[in-house]
Backbone as numpy.savetxt, mean C-alpha at the origin, in Angstrom:
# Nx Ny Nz CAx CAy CAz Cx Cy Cz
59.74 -84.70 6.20 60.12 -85.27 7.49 60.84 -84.21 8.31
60.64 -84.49 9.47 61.65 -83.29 10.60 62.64 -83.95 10.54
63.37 -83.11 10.99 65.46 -83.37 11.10 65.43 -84.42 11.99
64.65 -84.57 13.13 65.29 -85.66 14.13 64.02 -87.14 13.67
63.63 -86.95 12.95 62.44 -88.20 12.57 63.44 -89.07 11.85
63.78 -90.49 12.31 64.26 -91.52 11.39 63.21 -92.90 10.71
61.90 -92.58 10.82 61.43 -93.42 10.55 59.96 -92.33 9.53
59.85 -93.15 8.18 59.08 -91.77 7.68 57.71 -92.02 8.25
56.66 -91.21 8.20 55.95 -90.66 9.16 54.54 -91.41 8.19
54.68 -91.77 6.94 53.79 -92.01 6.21 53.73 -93.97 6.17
54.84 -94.34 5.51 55.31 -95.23 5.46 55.70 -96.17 6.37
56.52 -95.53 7.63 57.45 -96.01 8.17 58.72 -96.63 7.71
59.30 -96.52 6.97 60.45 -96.77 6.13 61.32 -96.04 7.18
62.61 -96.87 7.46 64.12 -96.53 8.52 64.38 -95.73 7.46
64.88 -94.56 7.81 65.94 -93.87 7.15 67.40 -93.46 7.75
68.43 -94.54 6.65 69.60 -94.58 7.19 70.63 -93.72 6.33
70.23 -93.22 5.62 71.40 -92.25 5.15 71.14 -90.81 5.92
71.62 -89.50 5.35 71.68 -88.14 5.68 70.52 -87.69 5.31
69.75 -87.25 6.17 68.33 -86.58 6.05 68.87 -85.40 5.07
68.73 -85.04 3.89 69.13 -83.90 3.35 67.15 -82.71 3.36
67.52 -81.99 3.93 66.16 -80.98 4.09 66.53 -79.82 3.04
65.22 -79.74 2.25 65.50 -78.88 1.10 64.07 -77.70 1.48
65.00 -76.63 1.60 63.91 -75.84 1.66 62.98 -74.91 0.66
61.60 -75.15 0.44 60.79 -74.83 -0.82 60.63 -73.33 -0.24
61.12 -72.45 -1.22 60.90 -70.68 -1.25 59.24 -70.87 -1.30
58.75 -70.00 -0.77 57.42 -69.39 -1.01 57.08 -68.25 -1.70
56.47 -68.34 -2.57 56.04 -67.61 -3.69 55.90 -66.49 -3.53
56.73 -65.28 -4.06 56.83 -63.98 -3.77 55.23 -63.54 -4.44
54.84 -62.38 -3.11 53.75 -61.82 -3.45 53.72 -60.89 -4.07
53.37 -59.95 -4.96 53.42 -58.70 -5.97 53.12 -58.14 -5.17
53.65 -56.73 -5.01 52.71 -55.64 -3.73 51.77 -55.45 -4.56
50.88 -55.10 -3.31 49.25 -54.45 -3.73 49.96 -52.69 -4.27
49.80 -52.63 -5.39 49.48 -51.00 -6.03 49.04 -50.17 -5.35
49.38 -49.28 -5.16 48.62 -47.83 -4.46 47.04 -47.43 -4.99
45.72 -47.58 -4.46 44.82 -46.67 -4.94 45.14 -45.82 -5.38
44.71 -45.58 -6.35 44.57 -44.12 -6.75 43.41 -42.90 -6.33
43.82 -42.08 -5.62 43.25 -41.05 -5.13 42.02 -40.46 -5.78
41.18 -40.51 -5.19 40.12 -39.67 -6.46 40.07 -38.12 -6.46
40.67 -37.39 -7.26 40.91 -36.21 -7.78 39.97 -35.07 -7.42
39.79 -34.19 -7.03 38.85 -33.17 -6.20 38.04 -32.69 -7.80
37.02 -32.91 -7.97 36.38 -32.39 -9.07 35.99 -30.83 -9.15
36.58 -30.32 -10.33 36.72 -28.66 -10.16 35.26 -28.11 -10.66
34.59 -27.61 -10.06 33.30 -27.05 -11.22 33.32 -26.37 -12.17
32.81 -26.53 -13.34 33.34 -25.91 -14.54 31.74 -25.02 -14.61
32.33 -23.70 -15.49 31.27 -22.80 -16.04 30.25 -23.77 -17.00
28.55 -23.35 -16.79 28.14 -24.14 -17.57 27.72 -25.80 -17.43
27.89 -26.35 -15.98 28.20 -27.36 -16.03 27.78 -27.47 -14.18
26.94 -26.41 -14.18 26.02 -26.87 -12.81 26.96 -26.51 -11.48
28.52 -25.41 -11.90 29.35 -24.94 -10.93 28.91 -23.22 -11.39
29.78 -22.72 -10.33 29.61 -21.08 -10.21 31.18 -21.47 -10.22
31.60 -20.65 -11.43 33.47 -19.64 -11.04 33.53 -18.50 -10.65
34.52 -18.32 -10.05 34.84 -16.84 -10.05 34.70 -15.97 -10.72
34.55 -15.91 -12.04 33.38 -14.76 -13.07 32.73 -14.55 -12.88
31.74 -15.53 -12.73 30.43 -15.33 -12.34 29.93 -14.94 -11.05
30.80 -15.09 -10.07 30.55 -14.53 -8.84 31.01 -12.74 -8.75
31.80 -12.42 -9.45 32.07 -11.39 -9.58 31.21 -10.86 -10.03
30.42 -11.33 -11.60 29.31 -10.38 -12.04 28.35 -10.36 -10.79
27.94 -11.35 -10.43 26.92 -11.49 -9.48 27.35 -10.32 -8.28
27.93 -10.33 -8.03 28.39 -9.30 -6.74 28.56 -8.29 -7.54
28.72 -7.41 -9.08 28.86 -6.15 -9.53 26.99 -6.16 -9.32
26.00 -7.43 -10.44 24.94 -7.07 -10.27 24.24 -6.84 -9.07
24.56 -7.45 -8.14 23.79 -6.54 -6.78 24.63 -5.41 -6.18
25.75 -5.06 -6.12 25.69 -3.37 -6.32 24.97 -2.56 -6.76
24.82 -2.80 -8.15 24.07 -1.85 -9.12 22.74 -1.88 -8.70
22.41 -2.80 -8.19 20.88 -2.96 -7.52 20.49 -2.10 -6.57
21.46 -2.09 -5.31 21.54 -1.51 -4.25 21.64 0.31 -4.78
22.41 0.30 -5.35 22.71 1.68 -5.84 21.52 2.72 -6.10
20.67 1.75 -7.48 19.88 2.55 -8.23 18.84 2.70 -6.87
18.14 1.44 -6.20 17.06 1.40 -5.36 17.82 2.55 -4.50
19.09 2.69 -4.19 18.83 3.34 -2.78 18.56 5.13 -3.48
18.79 5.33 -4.94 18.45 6.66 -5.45 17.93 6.98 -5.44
16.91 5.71 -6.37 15.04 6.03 -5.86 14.19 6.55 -4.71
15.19 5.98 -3.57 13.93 6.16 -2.08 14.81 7.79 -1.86
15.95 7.91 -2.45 16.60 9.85 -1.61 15.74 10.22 -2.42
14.97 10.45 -3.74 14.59 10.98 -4.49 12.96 11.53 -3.89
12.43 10.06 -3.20 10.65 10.12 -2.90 11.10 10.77 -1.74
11.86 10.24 -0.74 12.15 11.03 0.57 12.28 12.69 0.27
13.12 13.17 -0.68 13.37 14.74 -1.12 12.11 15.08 -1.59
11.32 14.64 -2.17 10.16 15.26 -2.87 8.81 15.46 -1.74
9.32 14.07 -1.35 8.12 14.45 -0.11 8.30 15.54 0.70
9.86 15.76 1.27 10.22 16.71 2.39 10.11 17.98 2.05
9.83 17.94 0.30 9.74 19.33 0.07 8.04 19.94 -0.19
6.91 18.89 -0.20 6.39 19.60 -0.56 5.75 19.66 -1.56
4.25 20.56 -1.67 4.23 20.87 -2.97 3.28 21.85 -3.26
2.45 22.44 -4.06 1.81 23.46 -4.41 0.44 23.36 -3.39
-0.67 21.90 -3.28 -1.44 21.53 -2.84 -1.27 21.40 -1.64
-0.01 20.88 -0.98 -0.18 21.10 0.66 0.24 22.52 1.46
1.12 23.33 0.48 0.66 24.81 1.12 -0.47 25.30 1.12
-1.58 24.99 -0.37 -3.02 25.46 -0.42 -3.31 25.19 0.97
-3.54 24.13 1.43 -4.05 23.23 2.39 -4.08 24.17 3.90
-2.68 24.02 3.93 -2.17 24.80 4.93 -2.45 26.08 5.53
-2.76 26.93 4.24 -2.36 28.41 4.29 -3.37 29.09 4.66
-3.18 30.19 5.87 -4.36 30.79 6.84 -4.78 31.59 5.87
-4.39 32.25 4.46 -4.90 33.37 3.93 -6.29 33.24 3.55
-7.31 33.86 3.72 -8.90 33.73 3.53 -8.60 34.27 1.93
-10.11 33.80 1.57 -10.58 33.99 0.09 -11.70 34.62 -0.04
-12.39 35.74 -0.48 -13.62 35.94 -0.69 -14.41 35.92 -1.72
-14.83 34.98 -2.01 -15.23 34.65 -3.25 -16.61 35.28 -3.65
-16.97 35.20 -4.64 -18.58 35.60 -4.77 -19.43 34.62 -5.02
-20.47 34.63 -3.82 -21.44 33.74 -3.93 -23.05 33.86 -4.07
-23.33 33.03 -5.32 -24.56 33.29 -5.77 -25.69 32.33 -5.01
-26.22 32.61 -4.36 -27.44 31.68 -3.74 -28.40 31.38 -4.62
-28.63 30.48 -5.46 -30.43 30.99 -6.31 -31.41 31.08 -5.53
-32.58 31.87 -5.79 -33.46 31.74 -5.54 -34.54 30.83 -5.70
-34.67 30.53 -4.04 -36.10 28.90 -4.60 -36.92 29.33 -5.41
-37.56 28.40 -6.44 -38.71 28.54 -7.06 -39.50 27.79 -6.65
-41.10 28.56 -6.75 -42.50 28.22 -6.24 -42.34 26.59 -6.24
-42.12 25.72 -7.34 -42.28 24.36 -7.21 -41.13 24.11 -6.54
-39.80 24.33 -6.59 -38.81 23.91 -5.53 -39.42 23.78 -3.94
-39.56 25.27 -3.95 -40.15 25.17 -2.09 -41.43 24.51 -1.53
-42.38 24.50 -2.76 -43.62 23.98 -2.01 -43.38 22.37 -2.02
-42.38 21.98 -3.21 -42.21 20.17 -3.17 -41.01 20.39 -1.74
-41.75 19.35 -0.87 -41.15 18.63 0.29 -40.43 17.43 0.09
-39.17 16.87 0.69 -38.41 16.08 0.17 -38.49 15.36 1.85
-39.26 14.07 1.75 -39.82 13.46 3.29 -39.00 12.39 3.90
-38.63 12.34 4.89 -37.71 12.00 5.51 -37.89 10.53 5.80
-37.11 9.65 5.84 -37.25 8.21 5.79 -37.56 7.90 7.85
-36.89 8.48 8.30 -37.45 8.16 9.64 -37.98 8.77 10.22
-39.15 9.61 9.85 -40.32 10.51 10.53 -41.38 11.39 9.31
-42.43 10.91 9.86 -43.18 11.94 9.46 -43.20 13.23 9.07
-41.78 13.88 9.65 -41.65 15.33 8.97 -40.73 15.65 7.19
-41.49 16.50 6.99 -41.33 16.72 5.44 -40.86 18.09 5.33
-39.17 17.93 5.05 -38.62 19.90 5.23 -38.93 20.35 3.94
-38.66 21.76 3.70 -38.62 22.69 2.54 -37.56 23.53 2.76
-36.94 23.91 1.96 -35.30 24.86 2.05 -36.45 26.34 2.30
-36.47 27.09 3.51 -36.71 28.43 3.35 -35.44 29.19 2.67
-34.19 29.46 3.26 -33.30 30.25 2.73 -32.01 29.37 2.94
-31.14 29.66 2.73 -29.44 29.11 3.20 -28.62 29.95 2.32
-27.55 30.16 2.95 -26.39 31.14 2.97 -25.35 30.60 3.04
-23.70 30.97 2.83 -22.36 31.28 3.31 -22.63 32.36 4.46
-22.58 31.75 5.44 -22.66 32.25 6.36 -21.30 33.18 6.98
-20.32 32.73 6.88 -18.92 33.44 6.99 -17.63 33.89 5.89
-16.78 33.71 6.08 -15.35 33.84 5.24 -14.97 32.64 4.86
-15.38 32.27 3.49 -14.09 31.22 3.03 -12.96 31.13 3.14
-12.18 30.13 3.05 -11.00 30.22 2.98 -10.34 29.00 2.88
-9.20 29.03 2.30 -8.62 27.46 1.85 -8.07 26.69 2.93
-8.15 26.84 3.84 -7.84 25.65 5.14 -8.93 25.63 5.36
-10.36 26.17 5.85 -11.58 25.58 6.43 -12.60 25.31 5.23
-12.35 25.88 4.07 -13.78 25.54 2.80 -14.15 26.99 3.77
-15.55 26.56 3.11 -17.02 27.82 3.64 -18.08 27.11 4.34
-18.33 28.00 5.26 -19.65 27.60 6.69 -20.52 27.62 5.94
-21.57 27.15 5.94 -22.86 27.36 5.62 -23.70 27.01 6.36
-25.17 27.59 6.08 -26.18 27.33 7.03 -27.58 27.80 6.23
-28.44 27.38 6.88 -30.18 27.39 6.25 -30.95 26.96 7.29
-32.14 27.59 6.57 -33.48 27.25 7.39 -34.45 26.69 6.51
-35.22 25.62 7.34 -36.14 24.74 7.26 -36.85 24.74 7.53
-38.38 24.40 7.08 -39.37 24.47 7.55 -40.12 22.69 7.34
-40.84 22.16 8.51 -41.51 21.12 8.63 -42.77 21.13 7.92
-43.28 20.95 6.51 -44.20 20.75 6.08 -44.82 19.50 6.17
-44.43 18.54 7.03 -45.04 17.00 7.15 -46.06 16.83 8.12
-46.65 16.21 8.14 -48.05 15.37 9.10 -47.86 15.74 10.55
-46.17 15.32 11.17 -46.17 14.66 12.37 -44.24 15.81 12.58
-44.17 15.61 13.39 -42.77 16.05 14.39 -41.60 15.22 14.01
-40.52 15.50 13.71 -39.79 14.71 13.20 -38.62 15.58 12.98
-37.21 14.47 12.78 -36.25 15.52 12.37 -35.52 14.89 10.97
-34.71 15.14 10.38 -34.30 15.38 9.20 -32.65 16.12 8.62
-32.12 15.97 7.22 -31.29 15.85 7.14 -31.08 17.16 5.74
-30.04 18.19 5.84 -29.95 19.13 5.35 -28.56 18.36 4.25
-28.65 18.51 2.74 -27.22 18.65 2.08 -26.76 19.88 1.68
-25.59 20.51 1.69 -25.41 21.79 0.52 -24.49 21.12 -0.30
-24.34 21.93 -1.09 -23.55 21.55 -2.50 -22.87 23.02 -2.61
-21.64 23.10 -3.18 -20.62 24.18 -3.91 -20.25 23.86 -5.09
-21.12 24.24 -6.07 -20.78 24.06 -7.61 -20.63 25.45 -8.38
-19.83 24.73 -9.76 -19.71 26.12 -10.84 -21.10 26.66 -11.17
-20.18 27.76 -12.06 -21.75 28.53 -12.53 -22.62 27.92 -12.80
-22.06 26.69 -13.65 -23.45 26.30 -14.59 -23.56 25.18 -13.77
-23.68 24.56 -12.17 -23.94 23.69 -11.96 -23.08 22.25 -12.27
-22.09 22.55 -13.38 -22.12 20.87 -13.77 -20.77 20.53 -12.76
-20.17 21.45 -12.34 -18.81 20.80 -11.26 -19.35 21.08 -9.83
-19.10 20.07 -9.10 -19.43 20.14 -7.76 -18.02 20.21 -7.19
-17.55 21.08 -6.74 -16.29 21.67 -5.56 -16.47 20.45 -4.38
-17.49 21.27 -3.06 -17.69 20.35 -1.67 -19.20 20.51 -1.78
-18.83 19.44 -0.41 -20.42 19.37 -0.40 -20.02 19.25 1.53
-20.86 19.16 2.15 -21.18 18.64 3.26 -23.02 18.76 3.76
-23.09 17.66 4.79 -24.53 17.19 5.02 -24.77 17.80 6.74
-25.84 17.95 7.05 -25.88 18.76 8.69 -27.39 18.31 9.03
-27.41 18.03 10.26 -28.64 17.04 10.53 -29.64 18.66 11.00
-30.90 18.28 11.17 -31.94 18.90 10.88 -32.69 18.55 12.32
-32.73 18.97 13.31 -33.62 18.71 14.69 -34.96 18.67 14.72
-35.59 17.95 15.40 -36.64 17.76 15.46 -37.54 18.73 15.79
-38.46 19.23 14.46 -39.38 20.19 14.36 -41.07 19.39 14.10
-41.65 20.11 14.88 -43.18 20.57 14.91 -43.56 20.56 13.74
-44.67 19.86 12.92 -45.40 20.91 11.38 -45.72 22.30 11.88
-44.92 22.71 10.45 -45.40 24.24 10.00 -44.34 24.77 10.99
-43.45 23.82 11.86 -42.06 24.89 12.38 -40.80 24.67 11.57
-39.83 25.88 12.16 -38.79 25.72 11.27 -37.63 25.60 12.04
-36.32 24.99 11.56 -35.13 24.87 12.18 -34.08 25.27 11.41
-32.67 25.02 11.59 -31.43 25.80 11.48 -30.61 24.60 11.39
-30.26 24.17 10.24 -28.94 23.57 10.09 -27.77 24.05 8.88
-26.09 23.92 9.67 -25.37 24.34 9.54 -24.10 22.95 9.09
-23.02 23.77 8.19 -21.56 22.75 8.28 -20.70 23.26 7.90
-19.58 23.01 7.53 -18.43 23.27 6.25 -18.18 22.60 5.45
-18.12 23.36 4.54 -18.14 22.37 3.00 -16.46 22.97 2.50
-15.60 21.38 2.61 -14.21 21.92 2.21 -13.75 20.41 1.86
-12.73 20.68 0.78 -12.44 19.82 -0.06 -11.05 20.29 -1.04
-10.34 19.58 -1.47 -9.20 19.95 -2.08 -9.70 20.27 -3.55
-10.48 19.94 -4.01 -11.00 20.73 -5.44 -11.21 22.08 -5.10
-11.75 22.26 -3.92 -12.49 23.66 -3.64 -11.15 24.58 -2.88
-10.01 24.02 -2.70 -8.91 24.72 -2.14 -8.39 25.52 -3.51
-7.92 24.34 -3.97 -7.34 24.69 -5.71 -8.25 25.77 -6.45
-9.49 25.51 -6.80 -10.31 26.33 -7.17 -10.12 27.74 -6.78
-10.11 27.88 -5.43 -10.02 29.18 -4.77 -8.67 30.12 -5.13
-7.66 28.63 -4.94 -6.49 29.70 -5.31 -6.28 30.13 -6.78
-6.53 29.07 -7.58 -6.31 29.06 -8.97 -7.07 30.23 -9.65
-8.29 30.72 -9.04 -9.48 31.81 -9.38 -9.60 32.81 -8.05
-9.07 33.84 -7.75 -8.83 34.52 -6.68 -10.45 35.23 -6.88
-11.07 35.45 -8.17 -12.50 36.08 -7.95 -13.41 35.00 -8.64
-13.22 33.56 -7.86 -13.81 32.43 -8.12 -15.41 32.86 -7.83
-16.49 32.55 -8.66 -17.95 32.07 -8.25 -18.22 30.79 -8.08
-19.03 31.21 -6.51 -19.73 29.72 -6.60 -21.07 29.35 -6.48
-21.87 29.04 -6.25 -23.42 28.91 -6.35 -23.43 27.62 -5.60
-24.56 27.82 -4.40 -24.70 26.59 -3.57 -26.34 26.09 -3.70
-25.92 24.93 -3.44 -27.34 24.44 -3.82 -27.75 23.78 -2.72
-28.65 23.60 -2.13 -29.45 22.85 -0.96 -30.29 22.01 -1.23
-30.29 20.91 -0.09 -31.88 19.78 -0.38 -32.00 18.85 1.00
-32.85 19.66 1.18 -33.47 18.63 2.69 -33.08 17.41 2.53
């Protein structure tokens, strides 16, 4: 009942003595506990973290990486800048005079014609030569004459060859086109035959032989 209510509120019953009002405490609440914080998880070695060990090796091993690679490239860079036995050959204006053996055609060599895929004309090697000074920056000039033993007018294609004595090493070679000749006329083709076997050769054998070989 309230303090000034004299009649109860349920009942209606007069109330004639001293309203005595008793007041009921309300039930103390427990504090709520503190969460507990969730703890920063440390990565451990082994366990899907990197420590500081391991970052250290890692940073010694790519030093050492950097190091050796960058030795390697001063090393190819120095070797290149210097040089070497084969690119002075290359280089070097000094001529060579070598001795050169021409063979002589034989009867079946010269009379067999070797016939040309796009003409009717069919050459035969009359002669061919070293025509000038060898030497290890240009090889050796060469040149020959041809004669048209075929049907019809046509032109055609000269090879030489620079081999050892016995034929079985070929030095250079080069090929020289053949102009269009008349049957029974003859023409003049020329080239240089140079090659780094045939540089080396020259220097390595200062009274090198060579023997050239020809074929329409």
């Amino acid at each position: 009942m309230e303090p000034d209510d004299r009649h109860c509120p349920r009942c209606g019953h007069l109330q004639r003595g001293t309203l005595v009002v008793r007041a009921v405490p309300e039930p103390e609440t427990p504090p709520t506990p503190p969460r507990p914080q969730p703890k920063a998880s440390r990565p451990l070695l082994g366990q899907g973290g990197i420590g500081p060990r391991m970052i250290a090796l890692i940073a010694a091993a790519v030093l050492v990486l950097v190091f050796v690679v960058g030795l390697s490239l001063g090393r190819i860079i120095s070797s290149g800048a210097g040089g070497g036995p084969n690119t002075a050959a290359l280089t070097s204006p000094s001529a060579v005079a070598p001795a050169v053996v021409t063979p002589t055609p034989s009867a079946g060599a010269s009379s067999t014609p070797t016939p040309s895929p796009a003409s009717a004309a069919q050459f035969a090697r009359v002669n061919a030569s070293i025509s000038a000074r060898c030497s290890l920056a240009n090889g050796c000039p060469i040149s020959g004459t041809f004669r048209n033993q075929g049907s019809g007018r046509g032109p055609g294609t000269a090879r030489f060859e620079l081999t050892s004595e016995d034929g079985a090493t070929t030095f250079a070679s080069c090929t020289a086109p053949i102009p269009e000749t008349d049957p029974g006329g003859t023409a003049q083709a020329s080239c240089s035959a140079n090659s780094q076997e045939l540089a080396n050769y020259f220097r390595d054998n200062p009274g090198a032989v060579v023997h050239l070989k020809t074929s329409p």
